[in-house]
N, CA, C and O atoms as a Tinker XYZ file with bonds, in Angstrom:
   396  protein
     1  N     -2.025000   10.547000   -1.642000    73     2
     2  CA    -2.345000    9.260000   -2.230000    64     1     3
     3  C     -3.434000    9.487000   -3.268000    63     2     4     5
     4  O     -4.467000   10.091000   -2.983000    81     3
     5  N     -3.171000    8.965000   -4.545000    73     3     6
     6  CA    -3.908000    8.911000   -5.405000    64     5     7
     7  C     -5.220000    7.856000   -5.586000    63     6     8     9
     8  O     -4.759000    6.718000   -5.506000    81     7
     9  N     -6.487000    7.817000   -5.770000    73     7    10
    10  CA    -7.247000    6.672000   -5.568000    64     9    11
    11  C     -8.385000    6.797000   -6.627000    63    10    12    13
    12  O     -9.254000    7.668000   -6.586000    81    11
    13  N     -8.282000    5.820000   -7.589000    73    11    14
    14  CA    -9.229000    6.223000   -8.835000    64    13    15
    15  C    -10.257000    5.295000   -8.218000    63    14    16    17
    16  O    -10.217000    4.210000   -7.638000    81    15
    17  N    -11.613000    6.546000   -8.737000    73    15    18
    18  CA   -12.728000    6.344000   -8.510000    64    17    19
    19  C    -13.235000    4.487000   -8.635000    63    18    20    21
    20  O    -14.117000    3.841000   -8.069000    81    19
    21  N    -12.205000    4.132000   -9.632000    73    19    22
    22  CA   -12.943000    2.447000   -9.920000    64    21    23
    23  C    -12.399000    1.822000   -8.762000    63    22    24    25
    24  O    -12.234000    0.612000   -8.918000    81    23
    25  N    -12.022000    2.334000   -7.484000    73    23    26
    26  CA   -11.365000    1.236000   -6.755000    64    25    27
    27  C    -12.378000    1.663000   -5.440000    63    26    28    29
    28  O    -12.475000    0.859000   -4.513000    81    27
    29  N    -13.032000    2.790000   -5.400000    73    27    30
    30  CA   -13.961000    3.087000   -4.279000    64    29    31
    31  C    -15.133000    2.518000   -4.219000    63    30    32    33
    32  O    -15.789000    2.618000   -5.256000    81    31
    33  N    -15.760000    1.788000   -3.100000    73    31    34
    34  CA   -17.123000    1.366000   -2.989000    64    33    35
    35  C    -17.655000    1.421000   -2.162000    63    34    36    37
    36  O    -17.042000    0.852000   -1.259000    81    35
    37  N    -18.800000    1.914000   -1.760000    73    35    38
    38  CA   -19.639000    2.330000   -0.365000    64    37    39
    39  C    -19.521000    0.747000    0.574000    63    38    40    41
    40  O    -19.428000   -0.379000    0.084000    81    39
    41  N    -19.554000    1.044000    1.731000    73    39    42
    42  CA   -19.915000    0.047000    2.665000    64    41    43
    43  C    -20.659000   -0.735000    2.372000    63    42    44    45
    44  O    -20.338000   -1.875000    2.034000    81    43
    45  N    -22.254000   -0.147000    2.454000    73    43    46
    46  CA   -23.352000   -1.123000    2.043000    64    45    47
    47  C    -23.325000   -1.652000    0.976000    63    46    48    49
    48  O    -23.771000   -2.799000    1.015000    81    47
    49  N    -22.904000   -1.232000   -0.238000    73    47    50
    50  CA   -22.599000   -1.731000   -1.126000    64    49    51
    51  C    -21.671000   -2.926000   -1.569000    63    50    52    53
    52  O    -21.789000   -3.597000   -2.595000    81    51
    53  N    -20.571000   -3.068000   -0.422000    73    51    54
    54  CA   -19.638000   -4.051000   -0.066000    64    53    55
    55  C    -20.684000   -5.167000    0.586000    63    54    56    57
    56  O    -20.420000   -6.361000    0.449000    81    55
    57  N    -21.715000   -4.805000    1.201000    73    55    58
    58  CA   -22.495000   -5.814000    2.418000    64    57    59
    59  C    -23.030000   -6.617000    1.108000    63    58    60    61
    60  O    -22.544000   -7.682000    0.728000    81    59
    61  N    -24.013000   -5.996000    0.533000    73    59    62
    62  CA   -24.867000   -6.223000   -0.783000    64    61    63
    63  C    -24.240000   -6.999000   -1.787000    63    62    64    65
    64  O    -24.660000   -8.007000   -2.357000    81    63
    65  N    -23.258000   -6.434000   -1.911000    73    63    66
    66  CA   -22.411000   -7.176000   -3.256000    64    65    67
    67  C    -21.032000   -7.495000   -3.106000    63    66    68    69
    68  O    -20.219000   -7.027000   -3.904000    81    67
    69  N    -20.664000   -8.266000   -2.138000    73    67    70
    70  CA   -19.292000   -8.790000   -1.709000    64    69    71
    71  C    -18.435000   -9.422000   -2.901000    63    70    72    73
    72  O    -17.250000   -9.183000   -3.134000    81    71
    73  N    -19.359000  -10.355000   -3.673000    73    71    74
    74  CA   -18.446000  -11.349000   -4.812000    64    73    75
    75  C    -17.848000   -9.646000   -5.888000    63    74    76    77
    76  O    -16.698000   -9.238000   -6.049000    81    75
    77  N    -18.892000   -9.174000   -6.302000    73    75    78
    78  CA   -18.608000   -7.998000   -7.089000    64    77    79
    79  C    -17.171000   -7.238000   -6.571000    63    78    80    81
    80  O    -16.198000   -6.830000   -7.205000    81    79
    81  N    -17.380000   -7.240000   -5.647000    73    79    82
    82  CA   -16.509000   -5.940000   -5.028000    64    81    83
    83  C    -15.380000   -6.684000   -4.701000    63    82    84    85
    84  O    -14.329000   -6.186000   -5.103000    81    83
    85  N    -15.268000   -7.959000   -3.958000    73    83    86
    86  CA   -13.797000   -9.119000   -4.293000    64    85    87
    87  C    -13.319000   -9.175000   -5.571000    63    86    88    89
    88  O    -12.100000   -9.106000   -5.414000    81    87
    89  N    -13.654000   -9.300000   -7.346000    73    87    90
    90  CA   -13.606000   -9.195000   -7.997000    64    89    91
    91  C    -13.001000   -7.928000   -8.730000    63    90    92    93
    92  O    -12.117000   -7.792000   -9.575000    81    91
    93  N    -14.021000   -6.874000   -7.916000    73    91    94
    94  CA   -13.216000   -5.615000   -8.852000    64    93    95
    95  C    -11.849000   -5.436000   -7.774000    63    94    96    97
    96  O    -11.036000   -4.601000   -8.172000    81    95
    97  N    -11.493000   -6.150000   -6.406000    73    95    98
    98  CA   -10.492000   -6.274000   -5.668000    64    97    99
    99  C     -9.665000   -7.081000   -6.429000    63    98   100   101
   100  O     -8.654000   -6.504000   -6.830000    81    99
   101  N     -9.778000   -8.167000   -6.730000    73    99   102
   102  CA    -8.876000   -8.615000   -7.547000    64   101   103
   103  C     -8.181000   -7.676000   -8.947000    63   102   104   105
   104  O     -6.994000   -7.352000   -8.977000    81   103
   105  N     -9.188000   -7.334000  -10.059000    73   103   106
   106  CA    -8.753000   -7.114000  -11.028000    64   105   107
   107  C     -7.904000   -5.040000  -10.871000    63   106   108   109
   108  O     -7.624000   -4.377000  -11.870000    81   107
   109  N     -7.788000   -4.742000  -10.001000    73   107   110
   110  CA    -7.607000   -3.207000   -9.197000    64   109   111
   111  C     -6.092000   -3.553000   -8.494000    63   110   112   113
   112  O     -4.981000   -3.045000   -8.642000    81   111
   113  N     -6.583000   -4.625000   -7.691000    73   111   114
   114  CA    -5.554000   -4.924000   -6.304000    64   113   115
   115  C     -5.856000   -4.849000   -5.248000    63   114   116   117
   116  O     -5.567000   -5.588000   -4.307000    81   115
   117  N     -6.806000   -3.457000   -5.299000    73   115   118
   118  CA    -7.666000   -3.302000   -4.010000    64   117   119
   119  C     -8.553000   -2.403000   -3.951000    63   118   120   121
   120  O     -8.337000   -1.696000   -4.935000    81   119
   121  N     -9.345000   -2.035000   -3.445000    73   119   122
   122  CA   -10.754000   -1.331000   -3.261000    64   121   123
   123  C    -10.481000   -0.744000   -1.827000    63   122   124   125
   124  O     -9.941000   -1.253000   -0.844000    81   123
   125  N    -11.137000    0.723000   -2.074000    73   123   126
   126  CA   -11.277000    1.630000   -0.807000    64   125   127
   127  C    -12.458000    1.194000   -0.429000    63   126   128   129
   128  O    -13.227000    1.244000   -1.388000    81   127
   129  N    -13.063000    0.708000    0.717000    73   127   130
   130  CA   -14.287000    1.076000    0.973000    64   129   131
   131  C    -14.761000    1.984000    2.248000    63   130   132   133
   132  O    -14.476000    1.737000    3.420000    81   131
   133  N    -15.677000    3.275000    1.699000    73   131   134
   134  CA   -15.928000    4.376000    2.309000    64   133   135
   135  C    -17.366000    4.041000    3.175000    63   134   136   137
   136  O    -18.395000    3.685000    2.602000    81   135
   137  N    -17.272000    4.190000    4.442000    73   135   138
   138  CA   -18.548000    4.763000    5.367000    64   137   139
   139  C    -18.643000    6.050000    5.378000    63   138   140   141
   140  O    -17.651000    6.776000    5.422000    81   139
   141  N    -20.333000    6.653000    5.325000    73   139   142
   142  CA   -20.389000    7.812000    5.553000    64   141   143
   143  C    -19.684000    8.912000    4.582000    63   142   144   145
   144  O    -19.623000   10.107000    4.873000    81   143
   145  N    -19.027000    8.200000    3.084000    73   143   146
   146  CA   -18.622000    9.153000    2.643000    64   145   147
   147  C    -16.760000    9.413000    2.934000    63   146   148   149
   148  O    -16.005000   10.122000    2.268000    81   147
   149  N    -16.426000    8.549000    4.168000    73   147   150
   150  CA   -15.205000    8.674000    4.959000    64   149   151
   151  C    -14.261000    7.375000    4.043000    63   150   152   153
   152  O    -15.055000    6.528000    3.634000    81   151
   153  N    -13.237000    7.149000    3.769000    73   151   154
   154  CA   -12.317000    5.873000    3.729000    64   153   155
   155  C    -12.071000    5.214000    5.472000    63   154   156   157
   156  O    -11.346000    5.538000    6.413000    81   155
   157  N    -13.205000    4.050000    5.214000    73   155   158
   158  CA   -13.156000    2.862000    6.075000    64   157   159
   159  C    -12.298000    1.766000    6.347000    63   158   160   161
   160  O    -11.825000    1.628000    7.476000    81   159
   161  N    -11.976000    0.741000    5.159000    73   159   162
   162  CA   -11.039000    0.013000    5.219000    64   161   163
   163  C    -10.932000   -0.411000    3.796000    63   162   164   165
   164  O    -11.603000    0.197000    2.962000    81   163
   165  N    -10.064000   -1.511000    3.387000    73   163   166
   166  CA    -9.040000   -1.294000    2.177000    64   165   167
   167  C     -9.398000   -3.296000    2.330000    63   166   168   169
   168  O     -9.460000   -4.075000    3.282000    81   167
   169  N     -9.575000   -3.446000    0.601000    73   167   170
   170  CA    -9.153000   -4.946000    0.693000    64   169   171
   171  C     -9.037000   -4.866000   -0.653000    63   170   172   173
   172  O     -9.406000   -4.392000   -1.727000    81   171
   173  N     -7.817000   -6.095000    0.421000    73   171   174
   174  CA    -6.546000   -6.089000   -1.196000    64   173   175
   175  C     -6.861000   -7.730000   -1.647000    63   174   176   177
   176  O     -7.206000   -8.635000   -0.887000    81   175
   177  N     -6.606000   -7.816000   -3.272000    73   175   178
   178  CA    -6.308000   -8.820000   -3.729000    64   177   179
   179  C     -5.585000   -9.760000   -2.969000    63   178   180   181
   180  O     -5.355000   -9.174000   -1.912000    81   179
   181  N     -5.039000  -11.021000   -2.907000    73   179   182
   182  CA    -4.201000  -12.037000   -2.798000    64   181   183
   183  C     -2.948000  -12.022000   -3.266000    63   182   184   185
   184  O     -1.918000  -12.184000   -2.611000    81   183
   185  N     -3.094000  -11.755000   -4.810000    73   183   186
   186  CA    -1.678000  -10.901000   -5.300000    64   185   187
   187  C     -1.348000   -9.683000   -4.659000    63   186   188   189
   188  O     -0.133000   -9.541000   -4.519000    81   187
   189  N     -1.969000   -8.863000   -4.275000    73   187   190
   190  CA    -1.377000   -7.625000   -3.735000    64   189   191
   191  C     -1.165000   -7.923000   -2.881000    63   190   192   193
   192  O      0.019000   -7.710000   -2.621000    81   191
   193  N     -1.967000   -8.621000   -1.729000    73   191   194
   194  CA    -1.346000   -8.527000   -0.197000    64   193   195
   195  C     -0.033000   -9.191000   -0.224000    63   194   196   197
   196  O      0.928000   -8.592000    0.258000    81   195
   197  N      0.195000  -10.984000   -1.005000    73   195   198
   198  CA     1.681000  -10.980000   -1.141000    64   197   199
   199  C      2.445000  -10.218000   -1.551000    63   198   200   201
   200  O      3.550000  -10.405000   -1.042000    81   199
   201  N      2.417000   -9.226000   -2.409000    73   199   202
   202  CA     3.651000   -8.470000   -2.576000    64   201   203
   203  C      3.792000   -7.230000   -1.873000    63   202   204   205
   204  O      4.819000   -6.552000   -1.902000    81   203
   205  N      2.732000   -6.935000   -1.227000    73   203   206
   206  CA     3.022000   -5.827000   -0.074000    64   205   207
   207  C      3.176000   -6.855000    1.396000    63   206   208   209
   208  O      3.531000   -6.118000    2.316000    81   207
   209  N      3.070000   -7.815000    1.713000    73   207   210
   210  CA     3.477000   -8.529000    3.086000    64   209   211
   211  C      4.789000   -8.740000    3.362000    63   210   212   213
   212  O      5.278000   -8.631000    4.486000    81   211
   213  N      5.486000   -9.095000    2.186000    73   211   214
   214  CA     6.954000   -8.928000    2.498000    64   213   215
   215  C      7.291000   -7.470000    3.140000    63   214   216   217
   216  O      8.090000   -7.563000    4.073000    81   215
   217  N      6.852000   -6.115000    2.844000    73   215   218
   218  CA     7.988000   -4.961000    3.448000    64   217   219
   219  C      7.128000   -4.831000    4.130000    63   218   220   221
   220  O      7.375000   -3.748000    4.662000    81   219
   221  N      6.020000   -5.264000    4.618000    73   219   222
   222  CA     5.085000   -5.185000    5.845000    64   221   223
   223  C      5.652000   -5.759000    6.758000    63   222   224   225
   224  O      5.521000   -5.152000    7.821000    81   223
   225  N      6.335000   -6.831000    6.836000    73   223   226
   226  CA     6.820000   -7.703000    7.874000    64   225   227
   227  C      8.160000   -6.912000    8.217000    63   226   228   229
   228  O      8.548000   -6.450000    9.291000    81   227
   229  N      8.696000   -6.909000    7.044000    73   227   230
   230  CA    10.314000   -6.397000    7.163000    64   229   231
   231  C     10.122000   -5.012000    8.441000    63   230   232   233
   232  O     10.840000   -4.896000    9.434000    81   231
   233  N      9.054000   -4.154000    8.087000    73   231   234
   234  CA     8.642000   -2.857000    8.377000    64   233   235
   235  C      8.522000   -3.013000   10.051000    63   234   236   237
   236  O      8.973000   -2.157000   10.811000    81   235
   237  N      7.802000   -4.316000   10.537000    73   235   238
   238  CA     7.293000   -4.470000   11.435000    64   237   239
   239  C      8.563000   -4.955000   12.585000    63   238   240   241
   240  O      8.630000   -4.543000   13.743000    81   239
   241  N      9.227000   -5.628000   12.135000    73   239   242
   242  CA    10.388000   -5.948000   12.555000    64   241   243
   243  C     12.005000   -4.653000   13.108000    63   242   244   245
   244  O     12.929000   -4.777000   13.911000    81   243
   245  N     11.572000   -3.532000   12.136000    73   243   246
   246  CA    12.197000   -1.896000   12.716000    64   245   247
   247  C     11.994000   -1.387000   13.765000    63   246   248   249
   248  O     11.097000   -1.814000   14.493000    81   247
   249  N     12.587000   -0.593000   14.032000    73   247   250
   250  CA    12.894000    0.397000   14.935000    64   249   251
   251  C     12.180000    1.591000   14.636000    63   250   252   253
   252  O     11.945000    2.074000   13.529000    81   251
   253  N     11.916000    1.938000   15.584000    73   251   254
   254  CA    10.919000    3.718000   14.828000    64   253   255
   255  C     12.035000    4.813000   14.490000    63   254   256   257
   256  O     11.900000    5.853000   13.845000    81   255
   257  N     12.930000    4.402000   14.975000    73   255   258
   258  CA    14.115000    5.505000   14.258000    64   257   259
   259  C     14.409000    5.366000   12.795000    63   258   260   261
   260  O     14.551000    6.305000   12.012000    81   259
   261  N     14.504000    3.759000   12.439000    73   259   262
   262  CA    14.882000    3.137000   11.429000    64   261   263
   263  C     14.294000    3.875000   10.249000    63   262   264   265
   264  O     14.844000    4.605000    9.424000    81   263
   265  N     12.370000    3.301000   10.449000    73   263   266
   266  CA    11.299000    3.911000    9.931000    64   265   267
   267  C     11.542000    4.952000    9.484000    63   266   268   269
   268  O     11.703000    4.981000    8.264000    81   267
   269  N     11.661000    6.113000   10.178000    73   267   270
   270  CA    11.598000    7.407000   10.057000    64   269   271
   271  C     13.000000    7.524000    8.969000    63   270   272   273
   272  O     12.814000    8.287000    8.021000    81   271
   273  N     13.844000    7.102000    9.007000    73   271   274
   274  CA    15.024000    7.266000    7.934000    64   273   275
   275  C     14.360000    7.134000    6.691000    63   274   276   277
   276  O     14.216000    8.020000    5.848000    81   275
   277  N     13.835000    5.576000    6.624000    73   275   278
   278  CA    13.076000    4.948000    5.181000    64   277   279
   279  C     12.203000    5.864000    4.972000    63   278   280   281
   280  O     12.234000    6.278000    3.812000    81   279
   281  N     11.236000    6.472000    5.806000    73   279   282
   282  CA    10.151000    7.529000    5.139000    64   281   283
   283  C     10.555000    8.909000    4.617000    63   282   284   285
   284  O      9.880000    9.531000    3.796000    81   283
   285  N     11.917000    9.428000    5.248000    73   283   286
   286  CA    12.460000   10.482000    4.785000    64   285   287
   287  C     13.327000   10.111000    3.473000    63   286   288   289
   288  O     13.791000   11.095000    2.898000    81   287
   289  N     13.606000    8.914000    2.935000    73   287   290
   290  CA    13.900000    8.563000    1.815000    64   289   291
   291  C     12.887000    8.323000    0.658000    63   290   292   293
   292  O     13.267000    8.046000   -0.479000    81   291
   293  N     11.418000    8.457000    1.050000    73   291   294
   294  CA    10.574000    7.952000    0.232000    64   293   295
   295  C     10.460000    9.183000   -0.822000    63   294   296   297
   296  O     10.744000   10.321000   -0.448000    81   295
   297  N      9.988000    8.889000   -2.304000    73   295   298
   298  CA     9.922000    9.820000   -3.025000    64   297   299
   299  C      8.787000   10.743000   -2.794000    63   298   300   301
   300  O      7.992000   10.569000   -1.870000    81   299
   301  N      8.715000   11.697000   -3.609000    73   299   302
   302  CA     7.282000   12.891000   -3.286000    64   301   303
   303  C      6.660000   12.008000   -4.327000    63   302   304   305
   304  O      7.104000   11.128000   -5.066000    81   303
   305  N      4.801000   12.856000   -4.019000    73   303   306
   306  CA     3.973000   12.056000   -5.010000    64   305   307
   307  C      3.869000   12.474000   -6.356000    63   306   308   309
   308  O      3.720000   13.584000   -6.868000    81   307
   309  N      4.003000   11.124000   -6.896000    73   307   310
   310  CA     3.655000   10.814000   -8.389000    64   309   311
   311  C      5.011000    9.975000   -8.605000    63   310   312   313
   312  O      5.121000    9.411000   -9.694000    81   311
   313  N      5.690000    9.886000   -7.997000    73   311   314
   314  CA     7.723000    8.969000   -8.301000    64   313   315
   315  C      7.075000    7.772000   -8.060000    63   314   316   317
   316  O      7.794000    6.796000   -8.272000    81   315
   317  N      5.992000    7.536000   -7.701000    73   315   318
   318  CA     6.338000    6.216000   -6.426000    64   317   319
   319  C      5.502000    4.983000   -7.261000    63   318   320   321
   320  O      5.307000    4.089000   -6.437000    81   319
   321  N      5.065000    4.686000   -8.287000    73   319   322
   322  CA     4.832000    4.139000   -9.007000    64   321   323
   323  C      5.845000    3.223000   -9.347000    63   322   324   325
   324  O      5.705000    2.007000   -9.216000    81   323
   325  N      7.185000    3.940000   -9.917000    73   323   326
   326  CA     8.661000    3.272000  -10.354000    64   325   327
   327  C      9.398000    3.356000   -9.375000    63   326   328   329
   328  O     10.577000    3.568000   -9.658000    81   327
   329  N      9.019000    3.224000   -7.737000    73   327   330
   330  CA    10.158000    3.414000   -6.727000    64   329   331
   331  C      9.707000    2.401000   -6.190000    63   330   332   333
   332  O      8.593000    2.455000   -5.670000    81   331
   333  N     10.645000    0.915000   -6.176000    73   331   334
   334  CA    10.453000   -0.071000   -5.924000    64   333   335
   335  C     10.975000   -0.675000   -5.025000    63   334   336   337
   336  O     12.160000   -0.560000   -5.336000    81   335
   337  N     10.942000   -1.464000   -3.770000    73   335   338
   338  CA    11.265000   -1.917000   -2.643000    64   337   339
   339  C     12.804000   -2.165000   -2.693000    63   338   340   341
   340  O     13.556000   -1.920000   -1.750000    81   339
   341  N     13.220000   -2.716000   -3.983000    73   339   342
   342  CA    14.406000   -2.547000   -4.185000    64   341   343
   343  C     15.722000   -1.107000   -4.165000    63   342   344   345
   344  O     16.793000   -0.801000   -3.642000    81   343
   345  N     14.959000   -0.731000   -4.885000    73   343   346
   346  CA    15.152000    0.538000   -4.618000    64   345   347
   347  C     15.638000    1.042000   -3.739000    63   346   348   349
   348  O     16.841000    1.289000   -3.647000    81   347
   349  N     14.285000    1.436000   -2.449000    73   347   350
   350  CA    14.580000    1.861000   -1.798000    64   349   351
   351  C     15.773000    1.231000   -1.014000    63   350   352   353
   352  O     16.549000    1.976000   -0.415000    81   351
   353  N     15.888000    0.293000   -1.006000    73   351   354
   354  CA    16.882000   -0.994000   -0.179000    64   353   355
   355  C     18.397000    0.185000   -0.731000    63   354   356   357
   356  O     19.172000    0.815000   -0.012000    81   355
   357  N     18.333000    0.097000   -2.139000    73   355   358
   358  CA    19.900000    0.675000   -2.501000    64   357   359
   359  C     20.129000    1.954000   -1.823000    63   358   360   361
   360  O     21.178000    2.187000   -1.223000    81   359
   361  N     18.914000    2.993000   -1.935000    73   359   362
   362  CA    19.082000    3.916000   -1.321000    64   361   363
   363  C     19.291000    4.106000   -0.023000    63   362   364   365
   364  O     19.725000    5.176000    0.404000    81   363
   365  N     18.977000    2.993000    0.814000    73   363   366
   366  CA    19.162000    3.063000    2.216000    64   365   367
   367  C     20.708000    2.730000    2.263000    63   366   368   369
   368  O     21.382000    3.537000    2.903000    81   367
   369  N     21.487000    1.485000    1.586000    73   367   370
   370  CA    22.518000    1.377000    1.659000    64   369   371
   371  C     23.942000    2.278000    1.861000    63   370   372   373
   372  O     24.907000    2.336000    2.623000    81   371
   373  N     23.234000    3.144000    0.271000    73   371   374
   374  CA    24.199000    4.363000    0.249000    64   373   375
   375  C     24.222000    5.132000    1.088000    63   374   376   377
   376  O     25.213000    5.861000    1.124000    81   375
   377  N     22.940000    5.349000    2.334000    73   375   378
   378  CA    23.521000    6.717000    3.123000    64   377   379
   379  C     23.812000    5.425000    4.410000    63   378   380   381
   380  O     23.661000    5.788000    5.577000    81   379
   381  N     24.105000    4.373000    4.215000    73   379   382
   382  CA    24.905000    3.612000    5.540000    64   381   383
   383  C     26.487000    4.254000    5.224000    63   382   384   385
   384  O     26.825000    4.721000    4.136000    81   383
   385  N     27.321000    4.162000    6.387000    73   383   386
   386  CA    28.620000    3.955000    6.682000    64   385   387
   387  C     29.408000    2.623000    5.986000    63   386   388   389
   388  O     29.379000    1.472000    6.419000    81   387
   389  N     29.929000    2.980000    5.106000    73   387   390
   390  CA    31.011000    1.597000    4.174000    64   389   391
   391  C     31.297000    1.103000    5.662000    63   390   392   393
   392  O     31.365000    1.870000    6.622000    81   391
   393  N     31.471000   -0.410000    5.733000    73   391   394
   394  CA    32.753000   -1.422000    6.139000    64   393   395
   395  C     33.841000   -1.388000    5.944000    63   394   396
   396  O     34.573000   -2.282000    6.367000    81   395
């Protein structure tokens, strides 16, 4: 996973400056924020979380066998920019069994 530096922000720094750091969450999508130097937790825009909640739900609703198909379909890194939920949907289709 790729994560440019403008989306990382220390903990305390999140405590200190919440509106800032919602803001650069918005205009990013989302912000890493690191304890200790470590990746802590992640907050996403409003726009982002809707458009990642849809295959979150869908996701949640699988089978762990299922899963494991969709992740062995996922592209290597750097594809995944232009590999879009749709996408993957077609690609899952094609390795189903025709009707």
């Amino acid at each position: 996973m790729n994560i440019s530096t403008k989306s990382i922000v220390s903990n305390s720094d999140m405590i200190k400056n919440y509106k800032a750091c919602r803001e650069k969450a918005q205009f990013n999508g989302k912000i890493f924020i690191l304890k200790n130097n470590q990746p802590d937790a992640v907050l996403f825009s409003i726009d982002e979380y809707e458009r990642l909640s849809v295959f979150i739900e869908y996701m949640e609703s699988m089978e762990d066998k299922d899963i494991a198909k969709i992740t062995a379909l996922l592209p290597v890194e750097g594809s995944r920019k232009t590999y879009s939920f749709d996408h993957m949907m077609r690609d899952i289709d094609v390795g189903q069994p025709q009707e």
